[in-house]
N, C-alpha and C positions, 0 to 999 in steps of 0.2 A: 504494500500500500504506500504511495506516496501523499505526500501534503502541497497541495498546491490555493493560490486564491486565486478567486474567481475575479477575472479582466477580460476589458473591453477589446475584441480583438485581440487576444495574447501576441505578446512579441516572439518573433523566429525562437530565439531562446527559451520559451518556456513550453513550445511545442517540442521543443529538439526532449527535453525533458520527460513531457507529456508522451512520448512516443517509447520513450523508455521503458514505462511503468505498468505496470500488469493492470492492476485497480489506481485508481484517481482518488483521494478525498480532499474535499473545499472545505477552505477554510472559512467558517462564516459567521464565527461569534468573535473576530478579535477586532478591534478597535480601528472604526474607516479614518484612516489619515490620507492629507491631500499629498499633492504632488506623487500618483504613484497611477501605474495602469491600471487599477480599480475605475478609475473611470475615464482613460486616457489612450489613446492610438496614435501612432506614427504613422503617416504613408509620404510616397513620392513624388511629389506634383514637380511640376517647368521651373518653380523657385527652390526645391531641394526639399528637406524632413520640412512635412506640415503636420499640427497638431490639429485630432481630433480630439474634443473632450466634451463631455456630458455634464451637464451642470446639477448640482446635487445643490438640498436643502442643506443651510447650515443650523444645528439649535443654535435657539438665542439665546440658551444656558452654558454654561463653563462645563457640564456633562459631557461625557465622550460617550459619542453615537457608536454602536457596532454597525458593522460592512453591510451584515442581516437585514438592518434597517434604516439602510439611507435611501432617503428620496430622492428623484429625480425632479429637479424643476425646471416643470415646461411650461413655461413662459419661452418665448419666444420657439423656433419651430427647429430645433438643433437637428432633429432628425434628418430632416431634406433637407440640410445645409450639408451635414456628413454625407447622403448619397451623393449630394450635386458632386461636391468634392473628389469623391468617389470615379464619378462618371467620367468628369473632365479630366484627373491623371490618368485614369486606366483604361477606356471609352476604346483607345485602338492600340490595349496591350493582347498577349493572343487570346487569352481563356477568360477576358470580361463577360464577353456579351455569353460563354458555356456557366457560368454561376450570377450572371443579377438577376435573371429571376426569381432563382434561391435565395437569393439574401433580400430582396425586397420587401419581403415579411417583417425584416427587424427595424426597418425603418416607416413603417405602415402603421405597426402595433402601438397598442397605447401602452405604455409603462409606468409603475405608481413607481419602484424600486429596480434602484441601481443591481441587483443581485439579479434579477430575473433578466435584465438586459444581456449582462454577462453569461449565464448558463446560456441564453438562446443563438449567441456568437460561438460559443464552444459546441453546441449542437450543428450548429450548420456548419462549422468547422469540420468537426468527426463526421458526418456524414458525406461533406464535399471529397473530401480524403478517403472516405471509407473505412472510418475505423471504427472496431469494436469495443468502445471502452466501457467498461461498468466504473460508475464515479458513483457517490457519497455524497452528504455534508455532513459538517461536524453537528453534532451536540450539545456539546462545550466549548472553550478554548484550550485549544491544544499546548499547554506550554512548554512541556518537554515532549519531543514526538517519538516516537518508536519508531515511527514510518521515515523515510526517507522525505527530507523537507526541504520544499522547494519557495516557503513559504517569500522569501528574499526575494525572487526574482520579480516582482509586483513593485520595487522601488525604482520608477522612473530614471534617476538621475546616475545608477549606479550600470558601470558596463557589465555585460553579459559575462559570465564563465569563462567562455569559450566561443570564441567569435565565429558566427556561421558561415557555410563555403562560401565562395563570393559567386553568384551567377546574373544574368542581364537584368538589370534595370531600365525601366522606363527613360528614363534620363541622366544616365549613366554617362555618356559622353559629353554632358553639360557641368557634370556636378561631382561627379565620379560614384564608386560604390557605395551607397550610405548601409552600414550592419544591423543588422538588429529592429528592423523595422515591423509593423504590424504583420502578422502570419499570412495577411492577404497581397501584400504586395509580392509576395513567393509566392501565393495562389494564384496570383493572375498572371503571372510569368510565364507559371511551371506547369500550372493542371496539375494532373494527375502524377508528375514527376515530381513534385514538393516532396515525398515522402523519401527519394533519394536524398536530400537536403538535410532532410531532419536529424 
């Protein structure tokens, strides 16, 4: 069993991870701190790494919110700002137009919580891939894990492990290889070859 949290679009780095691992458990009672891919995405657009991010309630209390139950606030229409996004970097990468369909749903859906965003990104993920994973959530908070813990890889600012192979980018001869970017900018690349990547 491994420990992983649940992100928006996981980075290359936590699928290379997720690809590992026999069973999955999420992490979902530990404390939502910002600046981290809990509610955050990298992709490639004509200007280099653009951030996608999802706007979450903040309490108006000094209390710490768990991940479990943070809100997403939609005010304003983030959803079709991220696909536009989406569209215009990747629109004439090869395997866009083979997966918007399938992803279309997660920008469509009404969402109360930042958690359910995230499982239905890792859903269409495994299934774009084809993989059979059995995942989990937690319980409790996990503090000491027994399982192999990948719970780190969720902090934005921090480099990957292990930096993934380097294959073609969208704009690659503009900007050079950027690493580590959302698992979809590999998916819209590679198709069904991401899994060689991983």
């Amino acid at each position: 069993m491994a420990l992983f949290l649940p992100t928006y679009f996981s980075p290359i780095s936590q699928y290379s991870a997720i690809l590992k691992s026999e069973k999955i458990l999420f992490e979902v009672h530990d404390n939502y701190q910002k600046q981290s891919y809990r509610n955050r995405c990298y992709i490639y657009n004509t200007n280099g790494k653009q951030l996608l991010n999802i706007p979450v309630k903040h309490p108006v209390s000094s209390v710490r919110k768990k991940t479990k139950n943070t809100q997403i606030e939609n005010i304003g229409n983030w959803q079709k700002q991220h696909f536009n996004s989406l569209k215009i970097a990747y629109r004439n990468s090869p395997f866009f137009e083979f997966y918007v369909d399938d992803i279309a749903f997660i920008f469509d859906k009404k969402y109360k919580y930042l958690q359910d965003v995230n499982i239905d990104t890792f859903l269409f993920v495994s299934e774009a891939l084809q993989l059979n994973l059995d995942f989990k959530s937690t319980n409790s908070y996990a503090s000491v894990s027994k399982e192999e813990d990948y719970r780190s890889l969720v902090v934005a600012k921090s480099l990957a492990e292990k930096s993934s192979k380097q294959y073609i980018q969208m704009f690659d001869e503009k900007h050079g290889f950027i690493p580590d970017l959302s698992i979809l900018d590999l998916l819209f690349m590679e198709g069904p070859n991401t899994i060689n990547f991983l």
